[in-house]
PDB file with one MODEL, atoms N, CA, C and O in Angstrom:
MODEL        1
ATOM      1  N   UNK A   1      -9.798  34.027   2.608  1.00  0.00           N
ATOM      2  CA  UNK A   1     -11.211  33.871   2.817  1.00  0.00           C
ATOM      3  C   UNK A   1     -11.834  33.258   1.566  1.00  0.00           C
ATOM      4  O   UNK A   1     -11.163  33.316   0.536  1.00  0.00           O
ATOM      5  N   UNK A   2     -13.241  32.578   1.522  1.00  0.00           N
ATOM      6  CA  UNK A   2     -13.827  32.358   0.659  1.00  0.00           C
ATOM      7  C   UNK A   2     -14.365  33.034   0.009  1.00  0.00           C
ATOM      8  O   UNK A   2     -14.614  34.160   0.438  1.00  0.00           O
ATOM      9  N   UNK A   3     -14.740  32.695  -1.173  1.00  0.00           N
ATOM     10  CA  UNK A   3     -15.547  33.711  -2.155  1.00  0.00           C
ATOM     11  C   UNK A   3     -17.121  33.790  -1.251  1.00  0.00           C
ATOM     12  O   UNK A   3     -17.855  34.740  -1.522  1.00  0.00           O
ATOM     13  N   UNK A   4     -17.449  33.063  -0.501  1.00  0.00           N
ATOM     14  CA  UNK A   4     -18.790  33.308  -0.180  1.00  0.00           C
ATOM     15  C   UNK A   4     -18.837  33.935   1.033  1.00  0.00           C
ATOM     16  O   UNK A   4     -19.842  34.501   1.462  1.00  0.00           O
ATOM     17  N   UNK A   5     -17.635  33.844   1.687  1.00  0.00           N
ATOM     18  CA  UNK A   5     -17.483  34.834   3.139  1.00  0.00           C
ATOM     19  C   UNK A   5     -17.605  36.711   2.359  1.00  0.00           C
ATOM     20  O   UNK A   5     -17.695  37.767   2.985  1.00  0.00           O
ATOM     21  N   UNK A   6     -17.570  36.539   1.156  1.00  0.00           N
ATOM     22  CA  UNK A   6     -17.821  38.286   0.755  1.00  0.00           C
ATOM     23  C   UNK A   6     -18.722  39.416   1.945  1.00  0.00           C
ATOM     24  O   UNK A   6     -19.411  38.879   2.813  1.00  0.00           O
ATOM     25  N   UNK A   7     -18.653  40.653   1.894  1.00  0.00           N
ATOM     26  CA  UNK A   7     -19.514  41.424   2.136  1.00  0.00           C
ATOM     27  C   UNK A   7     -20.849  41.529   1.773  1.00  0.00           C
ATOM     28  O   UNK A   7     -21.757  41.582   2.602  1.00  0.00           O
ATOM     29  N   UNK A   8     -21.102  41.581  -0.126  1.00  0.00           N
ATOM     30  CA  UNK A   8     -21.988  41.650  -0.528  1.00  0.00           C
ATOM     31  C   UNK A   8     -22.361  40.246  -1.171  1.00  0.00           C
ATOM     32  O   UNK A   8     -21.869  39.896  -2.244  1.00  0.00           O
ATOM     33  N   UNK A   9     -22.979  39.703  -0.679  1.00  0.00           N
ATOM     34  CA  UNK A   9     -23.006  38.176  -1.417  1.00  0.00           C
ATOM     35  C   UNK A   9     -23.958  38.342  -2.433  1.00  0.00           C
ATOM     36  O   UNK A   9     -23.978  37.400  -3.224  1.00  0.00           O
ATOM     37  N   UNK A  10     -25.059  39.593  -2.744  1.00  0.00           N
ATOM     38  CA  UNK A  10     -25.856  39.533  -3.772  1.00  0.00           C
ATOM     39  C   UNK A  10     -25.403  39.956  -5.082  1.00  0.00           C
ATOM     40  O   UNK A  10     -26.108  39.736  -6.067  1.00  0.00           O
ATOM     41  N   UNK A  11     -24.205  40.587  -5.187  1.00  0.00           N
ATOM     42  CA  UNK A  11     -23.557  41.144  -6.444  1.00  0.00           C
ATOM     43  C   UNK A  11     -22.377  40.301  -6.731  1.00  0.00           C
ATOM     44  O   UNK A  11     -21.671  39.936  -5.791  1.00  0.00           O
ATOM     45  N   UNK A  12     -22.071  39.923  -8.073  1.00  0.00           N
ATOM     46  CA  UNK A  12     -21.431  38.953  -7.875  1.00  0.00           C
ATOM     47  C   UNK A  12     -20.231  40.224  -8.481  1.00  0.00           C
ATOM     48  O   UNK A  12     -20.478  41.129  -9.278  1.00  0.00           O
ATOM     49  N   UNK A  13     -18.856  39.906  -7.771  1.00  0.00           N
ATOM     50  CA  UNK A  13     -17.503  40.280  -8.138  1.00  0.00           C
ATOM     51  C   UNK A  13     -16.127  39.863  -8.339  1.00  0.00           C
ATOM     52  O   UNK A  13     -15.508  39.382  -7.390  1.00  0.00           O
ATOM     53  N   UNK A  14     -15.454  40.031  -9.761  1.00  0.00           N
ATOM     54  CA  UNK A  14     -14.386  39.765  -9.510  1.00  0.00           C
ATOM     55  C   UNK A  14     -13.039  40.382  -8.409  1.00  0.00           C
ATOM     56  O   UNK A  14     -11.938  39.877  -8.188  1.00  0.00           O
ATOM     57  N   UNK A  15     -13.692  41.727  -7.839  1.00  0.00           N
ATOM     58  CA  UNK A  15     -13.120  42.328  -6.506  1.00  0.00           C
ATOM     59  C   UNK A  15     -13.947  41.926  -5.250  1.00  0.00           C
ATOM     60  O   UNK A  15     -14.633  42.868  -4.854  1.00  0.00           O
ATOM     61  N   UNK A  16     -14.033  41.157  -4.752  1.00  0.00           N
ATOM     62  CA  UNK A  16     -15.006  41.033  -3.533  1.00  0.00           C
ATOM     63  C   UNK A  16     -14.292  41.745  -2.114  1.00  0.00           C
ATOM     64  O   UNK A  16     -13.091  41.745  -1.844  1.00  0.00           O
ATOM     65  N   UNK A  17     -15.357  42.317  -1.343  1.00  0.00           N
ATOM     66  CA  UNK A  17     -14.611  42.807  -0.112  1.00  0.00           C
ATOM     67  C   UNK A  17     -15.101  41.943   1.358  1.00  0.00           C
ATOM     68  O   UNK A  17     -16.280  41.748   1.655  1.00  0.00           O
ATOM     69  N   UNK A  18     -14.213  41.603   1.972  1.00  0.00           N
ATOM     70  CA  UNK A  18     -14.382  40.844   2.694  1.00  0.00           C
ATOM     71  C   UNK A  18     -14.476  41.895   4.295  1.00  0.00           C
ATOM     72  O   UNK A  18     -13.799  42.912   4.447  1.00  0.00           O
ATOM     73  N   UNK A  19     -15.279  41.450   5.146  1.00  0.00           N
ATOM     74  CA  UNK A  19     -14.892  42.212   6.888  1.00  0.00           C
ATOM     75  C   UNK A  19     -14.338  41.384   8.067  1.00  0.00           C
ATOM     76  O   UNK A  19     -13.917  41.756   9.163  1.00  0.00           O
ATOM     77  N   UNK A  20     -14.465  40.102   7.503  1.00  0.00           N
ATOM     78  CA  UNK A  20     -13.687  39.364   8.762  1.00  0.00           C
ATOM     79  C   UNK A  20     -12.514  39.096   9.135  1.00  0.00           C
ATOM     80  O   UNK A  20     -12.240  38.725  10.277  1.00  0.00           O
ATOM     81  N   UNK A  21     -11.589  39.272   8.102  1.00  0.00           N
ATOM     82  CA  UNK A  21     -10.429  39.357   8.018  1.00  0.00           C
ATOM     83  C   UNK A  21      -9.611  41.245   7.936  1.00  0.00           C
ATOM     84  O   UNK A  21      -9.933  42.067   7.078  1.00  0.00           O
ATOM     85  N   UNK A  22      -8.591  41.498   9.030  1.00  0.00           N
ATOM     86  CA  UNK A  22      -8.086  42.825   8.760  1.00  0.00           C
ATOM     87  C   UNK A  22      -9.357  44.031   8.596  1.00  0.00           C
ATOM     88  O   UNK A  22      -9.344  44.975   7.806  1.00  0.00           O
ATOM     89  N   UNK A  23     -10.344  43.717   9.503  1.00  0.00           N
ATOM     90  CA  UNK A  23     -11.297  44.870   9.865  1.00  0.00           C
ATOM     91  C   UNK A  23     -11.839  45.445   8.684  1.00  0.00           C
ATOM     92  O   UNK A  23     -12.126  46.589   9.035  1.00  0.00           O
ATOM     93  N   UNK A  24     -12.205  45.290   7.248  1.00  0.00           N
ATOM     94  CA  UNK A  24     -12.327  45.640   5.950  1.00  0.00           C
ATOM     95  C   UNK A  24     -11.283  46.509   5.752  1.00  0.00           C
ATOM     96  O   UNK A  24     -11.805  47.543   5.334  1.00  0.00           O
ATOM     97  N   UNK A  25     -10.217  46.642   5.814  1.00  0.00           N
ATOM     98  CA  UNK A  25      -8.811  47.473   6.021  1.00  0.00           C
ATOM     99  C   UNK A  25      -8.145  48.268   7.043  1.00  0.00           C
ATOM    100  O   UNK A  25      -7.012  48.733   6.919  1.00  0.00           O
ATOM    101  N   UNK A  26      -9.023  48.425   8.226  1.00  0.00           N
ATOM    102  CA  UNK A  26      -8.526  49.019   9.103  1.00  0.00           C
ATOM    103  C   UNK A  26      -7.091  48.543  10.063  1.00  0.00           C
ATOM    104  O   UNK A  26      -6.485  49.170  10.931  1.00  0.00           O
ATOM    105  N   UNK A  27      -6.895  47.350   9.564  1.00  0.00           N
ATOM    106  CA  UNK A  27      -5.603  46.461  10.137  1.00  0.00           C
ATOM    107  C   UNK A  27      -4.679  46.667   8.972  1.00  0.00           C
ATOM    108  O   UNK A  27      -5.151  46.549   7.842  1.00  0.00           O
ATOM    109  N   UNK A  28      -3.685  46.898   9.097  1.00  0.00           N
ATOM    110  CA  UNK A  28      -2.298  46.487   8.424  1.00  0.00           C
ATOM    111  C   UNK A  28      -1.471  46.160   8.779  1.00  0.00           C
ATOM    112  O   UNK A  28      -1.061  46.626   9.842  1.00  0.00           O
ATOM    113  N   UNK A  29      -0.636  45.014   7.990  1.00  0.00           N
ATOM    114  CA  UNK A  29       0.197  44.052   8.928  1.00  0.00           C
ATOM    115  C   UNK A  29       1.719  44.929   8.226  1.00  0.00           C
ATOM    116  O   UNK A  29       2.005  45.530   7.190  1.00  0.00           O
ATOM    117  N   UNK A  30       2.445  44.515   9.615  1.00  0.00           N
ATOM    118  CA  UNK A  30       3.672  45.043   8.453  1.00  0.00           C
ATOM    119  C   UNK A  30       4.359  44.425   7.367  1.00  0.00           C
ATOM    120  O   UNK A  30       3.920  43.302   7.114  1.00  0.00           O
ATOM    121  N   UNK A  31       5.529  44.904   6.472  1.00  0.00           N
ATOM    122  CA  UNK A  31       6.017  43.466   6.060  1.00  0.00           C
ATOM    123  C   UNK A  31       7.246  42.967   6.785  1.00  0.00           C
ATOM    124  O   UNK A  31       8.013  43.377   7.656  1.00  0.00           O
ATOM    125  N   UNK A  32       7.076  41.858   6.004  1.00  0.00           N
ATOM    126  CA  UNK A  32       7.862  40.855   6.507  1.00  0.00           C
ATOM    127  C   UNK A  32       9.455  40.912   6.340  1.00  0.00           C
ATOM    128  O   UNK A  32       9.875  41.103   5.198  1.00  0.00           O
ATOM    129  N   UNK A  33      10.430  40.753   7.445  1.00  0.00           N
ATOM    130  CA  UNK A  33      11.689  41.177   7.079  1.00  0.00           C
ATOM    131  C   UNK A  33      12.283  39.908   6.427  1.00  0.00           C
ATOM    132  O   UNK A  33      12.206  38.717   6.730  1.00  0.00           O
ATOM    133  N   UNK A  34      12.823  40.489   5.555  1.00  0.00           N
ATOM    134  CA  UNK A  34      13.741  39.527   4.366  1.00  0.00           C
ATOM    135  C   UNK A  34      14.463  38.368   5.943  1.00  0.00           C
ATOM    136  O   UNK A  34      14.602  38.657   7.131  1.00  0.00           O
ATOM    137  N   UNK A  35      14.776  36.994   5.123  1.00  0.00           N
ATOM    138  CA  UNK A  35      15.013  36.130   5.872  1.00  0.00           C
ATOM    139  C   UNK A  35      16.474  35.510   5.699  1.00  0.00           C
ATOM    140  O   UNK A  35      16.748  35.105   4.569  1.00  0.00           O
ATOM    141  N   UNK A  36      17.131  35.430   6.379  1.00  0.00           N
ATOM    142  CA  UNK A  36      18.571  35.150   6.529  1.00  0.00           C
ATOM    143  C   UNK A  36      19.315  34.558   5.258  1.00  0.00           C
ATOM    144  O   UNK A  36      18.928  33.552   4.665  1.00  0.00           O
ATOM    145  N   UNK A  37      20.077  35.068   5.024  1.00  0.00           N
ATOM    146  CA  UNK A  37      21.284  34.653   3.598  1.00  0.00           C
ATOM    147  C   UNK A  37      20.678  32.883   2.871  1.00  0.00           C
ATOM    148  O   UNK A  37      20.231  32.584   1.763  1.00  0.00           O
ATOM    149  N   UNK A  38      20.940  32.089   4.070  1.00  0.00           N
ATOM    150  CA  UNK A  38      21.029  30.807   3.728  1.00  0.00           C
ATOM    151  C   UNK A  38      19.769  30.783   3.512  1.00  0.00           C
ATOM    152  O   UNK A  38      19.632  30.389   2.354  1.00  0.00           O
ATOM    153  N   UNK A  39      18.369  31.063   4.161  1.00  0.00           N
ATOM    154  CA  UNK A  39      16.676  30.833   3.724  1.00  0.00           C
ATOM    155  C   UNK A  39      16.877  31.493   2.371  1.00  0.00           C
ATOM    156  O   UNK A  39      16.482  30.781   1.447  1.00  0.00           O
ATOM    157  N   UNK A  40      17.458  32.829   1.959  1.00  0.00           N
ATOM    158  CA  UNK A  40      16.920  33.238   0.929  1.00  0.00           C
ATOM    159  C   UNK A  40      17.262  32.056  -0.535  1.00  0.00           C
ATOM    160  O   UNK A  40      16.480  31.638  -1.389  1.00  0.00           O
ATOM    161  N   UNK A  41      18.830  31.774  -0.328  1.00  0.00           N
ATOM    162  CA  UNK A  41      19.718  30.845  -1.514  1.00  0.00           C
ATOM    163  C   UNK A  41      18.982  29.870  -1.381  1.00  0.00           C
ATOM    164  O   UNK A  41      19.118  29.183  -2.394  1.00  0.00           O
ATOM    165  N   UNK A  42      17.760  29.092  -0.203  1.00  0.00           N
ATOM    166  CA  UNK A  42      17.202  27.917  -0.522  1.00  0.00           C
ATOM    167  C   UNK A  42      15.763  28.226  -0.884  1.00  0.00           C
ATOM    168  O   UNK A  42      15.047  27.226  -0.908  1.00  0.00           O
ATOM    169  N   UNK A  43      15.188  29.347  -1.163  1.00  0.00           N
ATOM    170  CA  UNK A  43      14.111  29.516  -1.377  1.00  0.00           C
ATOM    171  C   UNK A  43      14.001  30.086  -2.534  1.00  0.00           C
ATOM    172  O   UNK A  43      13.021  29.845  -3.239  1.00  0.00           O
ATOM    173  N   UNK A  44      14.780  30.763  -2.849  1.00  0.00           N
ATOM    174  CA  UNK A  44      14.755  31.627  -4.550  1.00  0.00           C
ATOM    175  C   UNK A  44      15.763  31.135  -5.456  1.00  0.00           C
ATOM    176  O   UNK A  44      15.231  31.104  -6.565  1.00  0.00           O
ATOM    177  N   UNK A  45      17.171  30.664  -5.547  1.00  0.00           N
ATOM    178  CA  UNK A  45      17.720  30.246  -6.300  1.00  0.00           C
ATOM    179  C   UNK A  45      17.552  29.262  -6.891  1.00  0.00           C
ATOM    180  O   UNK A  45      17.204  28.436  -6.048  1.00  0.00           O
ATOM    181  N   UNK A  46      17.590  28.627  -8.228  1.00  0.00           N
ATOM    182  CA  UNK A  46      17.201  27.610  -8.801  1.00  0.00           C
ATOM    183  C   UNK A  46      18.628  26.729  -9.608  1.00  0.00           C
ATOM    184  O   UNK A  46      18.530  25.750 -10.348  1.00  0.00           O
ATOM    185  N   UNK A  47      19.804  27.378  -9.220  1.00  0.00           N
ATOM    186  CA  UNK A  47      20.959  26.571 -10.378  1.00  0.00           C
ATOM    187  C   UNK A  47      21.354  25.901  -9.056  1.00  0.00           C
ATOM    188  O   UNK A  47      21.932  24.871  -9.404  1.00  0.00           O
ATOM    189  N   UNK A  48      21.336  25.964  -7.614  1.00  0.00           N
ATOM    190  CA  UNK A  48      22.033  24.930  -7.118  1.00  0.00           C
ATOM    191  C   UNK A  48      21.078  23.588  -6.532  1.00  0.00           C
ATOM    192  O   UNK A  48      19.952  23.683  -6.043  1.00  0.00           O
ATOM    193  N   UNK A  49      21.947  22.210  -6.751  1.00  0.00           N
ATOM    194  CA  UNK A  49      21.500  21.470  -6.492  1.00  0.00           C
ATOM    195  C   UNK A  49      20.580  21.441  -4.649  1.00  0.00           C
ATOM    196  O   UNK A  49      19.520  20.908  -4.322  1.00  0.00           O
ATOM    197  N   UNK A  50      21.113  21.876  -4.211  1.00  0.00           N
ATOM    198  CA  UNK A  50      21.090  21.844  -2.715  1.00  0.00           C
ATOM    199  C   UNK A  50      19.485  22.822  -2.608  1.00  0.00           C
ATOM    200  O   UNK A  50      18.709  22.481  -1.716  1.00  0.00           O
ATOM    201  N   UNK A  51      19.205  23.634  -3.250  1.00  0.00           N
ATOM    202  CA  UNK A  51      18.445  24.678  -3.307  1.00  0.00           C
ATOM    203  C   UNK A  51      16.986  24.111  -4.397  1.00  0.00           C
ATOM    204  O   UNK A  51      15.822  24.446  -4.179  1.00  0.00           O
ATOM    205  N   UNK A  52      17.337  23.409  -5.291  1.00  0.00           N
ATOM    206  CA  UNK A  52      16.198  22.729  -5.561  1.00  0.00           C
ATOM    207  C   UNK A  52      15.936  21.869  -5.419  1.00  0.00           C
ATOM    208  O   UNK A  52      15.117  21.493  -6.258  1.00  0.00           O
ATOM    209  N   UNK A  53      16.398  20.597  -4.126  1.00  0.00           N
ATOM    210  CA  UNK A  53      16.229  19.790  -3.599  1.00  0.00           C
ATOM    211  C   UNK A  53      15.160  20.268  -2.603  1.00  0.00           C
ATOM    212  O   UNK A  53      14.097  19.668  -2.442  1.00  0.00           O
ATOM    213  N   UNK A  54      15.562  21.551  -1.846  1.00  0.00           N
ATOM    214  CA  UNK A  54      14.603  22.089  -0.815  1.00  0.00           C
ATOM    215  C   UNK A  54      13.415  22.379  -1.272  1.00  0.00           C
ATOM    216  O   UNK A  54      12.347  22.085  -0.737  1.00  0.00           O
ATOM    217  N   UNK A  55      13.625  23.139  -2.575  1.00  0.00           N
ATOM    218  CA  UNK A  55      12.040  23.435  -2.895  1.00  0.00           C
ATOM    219  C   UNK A  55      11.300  22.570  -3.655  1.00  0.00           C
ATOM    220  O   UNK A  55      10.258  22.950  -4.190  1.00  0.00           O
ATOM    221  N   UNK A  56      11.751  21.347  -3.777  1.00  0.00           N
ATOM    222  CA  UNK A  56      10.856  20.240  -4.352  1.00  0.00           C
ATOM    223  C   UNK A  56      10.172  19.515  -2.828  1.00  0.00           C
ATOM    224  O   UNK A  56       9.155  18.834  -2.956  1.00  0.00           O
ATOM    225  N   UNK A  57      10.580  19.640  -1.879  1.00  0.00           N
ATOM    226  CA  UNK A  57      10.783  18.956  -0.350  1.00  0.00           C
ATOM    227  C   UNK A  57       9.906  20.002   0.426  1.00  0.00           C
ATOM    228  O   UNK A  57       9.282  19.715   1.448  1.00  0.00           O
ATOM    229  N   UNK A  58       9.919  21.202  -0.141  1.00  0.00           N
ATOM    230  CA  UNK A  58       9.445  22.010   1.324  1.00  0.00           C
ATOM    231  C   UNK A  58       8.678  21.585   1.939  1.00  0.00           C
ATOM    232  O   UNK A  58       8.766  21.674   3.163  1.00  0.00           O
ATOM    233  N   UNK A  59       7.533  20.902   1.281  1.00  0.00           N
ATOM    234  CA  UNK A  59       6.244  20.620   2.033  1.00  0.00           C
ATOM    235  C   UNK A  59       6.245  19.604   3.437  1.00  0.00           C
ATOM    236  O   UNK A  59       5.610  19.667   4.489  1.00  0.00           O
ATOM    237  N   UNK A  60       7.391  18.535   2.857  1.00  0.00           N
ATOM    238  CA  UNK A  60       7.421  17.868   3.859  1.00  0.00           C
ATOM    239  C   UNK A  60       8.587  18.225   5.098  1.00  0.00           C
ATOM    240  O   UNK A  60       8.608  17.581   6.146  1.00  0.00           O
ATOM    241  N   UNK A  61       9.436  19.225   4.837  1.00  0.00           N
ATOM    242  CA  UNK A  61      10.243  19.806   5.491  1.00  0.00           C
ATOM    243  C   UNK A  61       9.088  20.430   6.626  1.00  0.00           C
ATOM    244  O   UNK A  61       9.109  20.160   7.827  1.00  0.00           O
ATOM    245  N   UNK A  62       7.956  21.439   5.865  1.00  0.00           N
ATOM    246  CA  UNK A  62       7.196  22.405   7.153  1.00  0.00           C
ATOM    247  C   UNK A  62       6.474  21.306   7.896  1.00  0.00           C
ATOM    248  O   UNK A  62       6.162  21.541   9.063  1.00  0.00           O
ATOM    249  N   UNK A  63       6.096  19.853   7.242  1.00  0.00           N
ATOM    250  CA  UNK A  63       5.071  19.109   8.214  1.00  0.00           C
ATOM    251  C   UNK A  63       5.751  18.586   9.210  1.00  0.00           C
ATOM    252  O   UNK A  63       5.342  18.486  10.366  1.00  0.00           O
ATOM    253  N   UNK A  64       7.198  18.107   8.640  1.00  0.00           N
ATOM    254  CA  UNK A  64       7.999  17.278   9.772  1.00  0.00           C
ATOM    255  C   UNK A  64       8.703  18.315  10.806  1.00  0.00           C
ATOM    256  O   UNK A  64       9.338  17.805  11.729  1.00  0.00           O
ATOM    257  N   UNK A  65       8.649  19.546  10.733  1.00  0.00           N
ATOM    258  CA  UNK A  65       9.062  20.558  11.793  1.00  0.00           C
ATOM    259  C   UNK A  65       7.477  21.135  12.547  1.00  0.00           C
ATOM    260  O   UNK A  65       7.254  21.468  13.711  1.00  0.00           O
ATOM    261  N   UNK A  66       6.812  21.096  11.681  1.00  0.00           N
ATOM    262  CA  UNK A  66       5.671  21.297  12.812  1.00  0.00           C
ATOM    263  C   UNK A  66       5.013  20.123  13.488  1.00  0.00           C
ATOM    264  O   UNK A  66       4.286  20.629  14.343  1.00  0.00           O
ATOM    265  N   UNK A  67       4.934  19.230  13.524  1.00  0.00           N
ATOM    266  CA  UNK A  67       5.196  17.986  14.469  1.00  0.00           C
ATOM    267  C   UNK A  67       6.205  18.088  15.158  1.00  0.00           C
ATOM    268  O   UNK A  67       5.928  17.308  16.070  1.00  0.00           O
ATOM    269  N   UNK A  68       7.351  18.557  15.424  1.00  0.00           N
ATOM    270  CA  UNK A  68       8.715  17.886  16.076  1.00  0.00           C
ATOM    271  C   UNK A  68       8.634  19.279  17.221  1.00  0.00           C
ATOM    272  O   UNK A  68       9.462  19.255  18.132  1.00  0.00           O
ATOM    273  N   UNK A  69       7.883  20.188  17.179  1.00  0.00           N
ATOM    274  CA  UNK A  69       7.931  21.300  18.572  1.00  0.00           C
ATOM    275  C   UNK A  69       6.476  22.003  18.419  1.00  0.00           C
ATOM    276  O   UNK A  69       6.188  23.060  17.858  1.00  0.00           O
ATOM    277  N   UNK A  70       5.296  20.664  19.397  1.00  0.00           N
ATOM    278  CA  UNK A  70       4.089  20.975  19.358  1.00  0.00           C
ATOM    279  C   UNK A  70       4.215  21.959  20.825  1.00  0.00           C
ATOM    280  O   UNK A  70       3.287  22.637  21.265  1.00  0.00           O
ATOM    281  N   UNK A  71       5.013  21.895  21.185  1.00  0.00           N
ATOM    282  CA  UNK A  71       4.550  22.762  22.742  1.00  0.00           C
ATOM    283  C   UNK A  71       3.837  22.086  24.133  1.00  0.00           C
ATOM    284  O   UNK A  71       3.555  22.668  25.180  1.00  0.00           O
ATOM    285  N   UNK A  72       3.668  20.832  23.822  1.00  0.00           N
ATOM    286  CA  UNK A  72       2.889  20.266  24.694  1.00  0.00           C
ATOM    287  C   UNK A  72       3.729  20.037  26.370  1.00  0.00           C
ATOM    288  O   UNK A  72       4.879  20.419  26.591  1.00  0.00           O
ATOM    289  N   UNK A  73       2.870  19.367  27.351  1.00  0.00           N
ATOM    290  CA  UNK A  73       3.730  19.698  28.583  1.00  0.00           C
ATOM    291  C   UNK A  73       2.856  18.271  28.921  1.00  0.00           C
ATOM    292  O   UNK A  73       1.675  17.938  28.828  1.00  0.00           O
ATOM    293  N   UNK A  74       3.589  17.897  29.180  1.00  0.00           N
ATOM    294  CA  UNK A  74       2.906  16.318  29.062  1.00  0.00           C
ATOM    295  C   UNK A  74       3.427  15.793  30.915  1.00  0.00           C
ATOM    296  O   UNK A  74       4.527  15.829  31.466  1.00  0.00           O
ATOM    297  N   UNK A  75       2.072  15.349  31.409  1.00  0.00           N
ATOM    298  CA  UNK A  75       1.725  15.394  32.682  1.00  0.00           C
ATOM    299  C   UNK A  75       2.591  13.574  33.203  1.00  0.00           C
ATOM    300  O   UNK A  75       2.246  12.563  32.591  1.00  0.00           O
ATOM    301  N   UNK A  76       3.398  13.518  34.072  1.00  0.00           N
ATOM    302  CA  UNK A  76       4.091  12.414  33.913  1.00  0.00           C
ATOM    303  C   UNK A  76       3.415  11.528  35.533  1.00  0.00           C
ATOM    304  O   UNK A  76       4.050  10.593  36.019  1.00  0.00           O
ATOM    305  N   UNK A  77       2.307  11.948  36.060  1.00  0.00           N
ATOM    306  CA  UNK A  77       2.060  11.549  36.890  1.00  0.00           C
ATOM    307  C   UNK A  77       0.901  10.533  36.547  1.00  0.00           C
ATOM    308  O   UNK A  77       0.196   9.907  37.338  1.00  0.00           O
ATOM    309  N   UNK A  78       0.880  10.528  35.117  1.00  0.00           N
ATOM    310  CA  UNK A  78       0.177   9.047  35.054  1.00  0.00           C
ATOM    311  C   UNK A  78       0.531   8.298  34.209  1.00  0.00           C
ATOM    312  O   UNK A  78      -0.099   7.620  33.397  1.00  0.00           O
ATOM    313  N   UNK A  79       2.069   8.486  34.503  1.00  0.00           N
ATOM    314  CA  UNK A  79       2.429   7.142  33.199  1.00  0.00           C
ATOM    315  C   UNK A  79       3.735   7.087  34.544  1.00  0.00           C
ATOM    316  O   UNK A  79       4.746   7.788  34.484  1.00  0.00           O
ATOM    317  N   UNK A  80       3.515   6.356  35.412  1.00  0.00           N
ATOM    318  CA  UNK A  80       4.485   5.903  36.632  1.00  0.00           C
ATOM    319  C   UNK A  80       4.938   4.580  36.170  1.00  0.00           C
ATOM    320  O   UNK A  80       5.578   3.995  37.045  1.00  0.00           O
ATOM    321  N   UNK A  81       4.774   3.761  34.793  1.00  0.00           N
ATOM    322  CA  UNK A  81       5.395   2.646  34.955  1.00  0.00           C
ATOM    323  C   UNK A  81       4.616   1.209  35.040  1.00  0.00           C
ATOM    324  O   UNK A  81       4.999   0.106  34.650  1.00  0.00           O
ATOM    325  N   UNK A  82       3.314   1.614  35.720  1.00  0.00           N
ATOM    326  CA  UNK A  82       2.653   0.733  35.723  1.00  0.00           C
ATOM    327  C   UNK A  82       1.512   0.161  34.248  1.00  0.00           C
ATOM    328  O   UNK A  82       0.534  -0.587  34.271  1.00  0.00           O
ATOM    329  N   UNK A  83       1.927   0.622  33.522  1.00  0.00           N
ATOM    330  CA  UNK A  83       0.659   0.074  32.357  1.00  0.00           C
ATOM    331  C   UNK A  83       1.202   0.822  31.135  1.00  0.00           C
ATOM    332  O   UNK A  83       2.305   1.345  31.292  1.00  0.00           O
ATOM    333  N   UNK A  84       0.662   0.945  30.054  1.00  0.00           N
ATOM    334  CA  UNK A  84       1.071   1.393  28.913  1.00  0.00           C
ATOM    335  C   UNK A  84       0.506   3.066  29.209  1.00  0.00           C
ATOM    336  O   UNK A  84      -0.435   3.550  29.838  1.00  0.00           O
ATOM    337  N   UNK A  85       1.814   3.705  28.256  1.00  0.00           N
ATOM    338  CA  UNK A  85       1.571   5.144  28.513  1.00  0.00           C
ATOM    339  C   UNK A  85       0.406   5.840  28.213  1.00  0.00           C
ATOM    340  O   UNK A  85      -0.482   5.445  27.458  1.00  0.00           O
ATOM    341  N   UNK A  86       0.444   7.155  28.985  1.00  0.00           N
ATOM    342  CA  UNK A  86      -1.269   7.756  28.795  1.00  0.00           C
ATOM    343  C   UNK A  86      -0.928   9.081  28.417  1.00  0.00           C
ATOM    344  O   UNK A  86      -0.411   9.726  29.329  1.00  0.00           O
ATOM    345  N   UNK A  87      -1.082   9.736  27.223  1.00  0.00           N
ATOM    346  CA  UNK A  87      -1.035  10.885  27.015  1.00  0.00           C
ATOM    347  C   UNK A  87      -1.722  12.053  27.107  1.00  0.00           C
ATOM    348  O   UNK A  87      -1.208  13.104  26.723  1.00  0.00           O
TER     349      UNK A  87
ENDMDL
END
């Protein structure tokens, strides 16, 4: 959240409490389970080549996988052939 989404916007804080996010604490998420052998050696290790190739790359690793399975269901009854496709 932003610093200006705060609760109290008239006091200024280096703790600000926020309510729109996690109910002002009444939500807790669980954590997160540790992630398979091979994610961990490419995400935390730093002596192998293979492993800091990934984390110099990640960024474009998460953009080019979230493009490549948008979910879409793409309607084929108007791209029959006759004209340039219609998405």
């Amino acid at each position: 959240m932003w610093y200006q989404e705060r609760i109290d916007k008239h006091a200024h804080s280096a703790n600000p409490k926020f309510q729109l996010c996690f109910g002002n604490g009444k939500i807790q998420l669980p954590l997160l389970n540790d992630p398979p052998i091979v994610m961990q050696k490419l995400l935390f290790e730093s002596n192998s080549i293979l492993s800091r190739n990934f984390q110099q790359h990640i960024r474009t690793y998460n953009m080019m996988f979230a493009f490549t399975s948008p979910g879409a269901k793409i309607d084929d009854t108007y791209n029959n052939g006759h004209g340039p496709p219609n998405l």
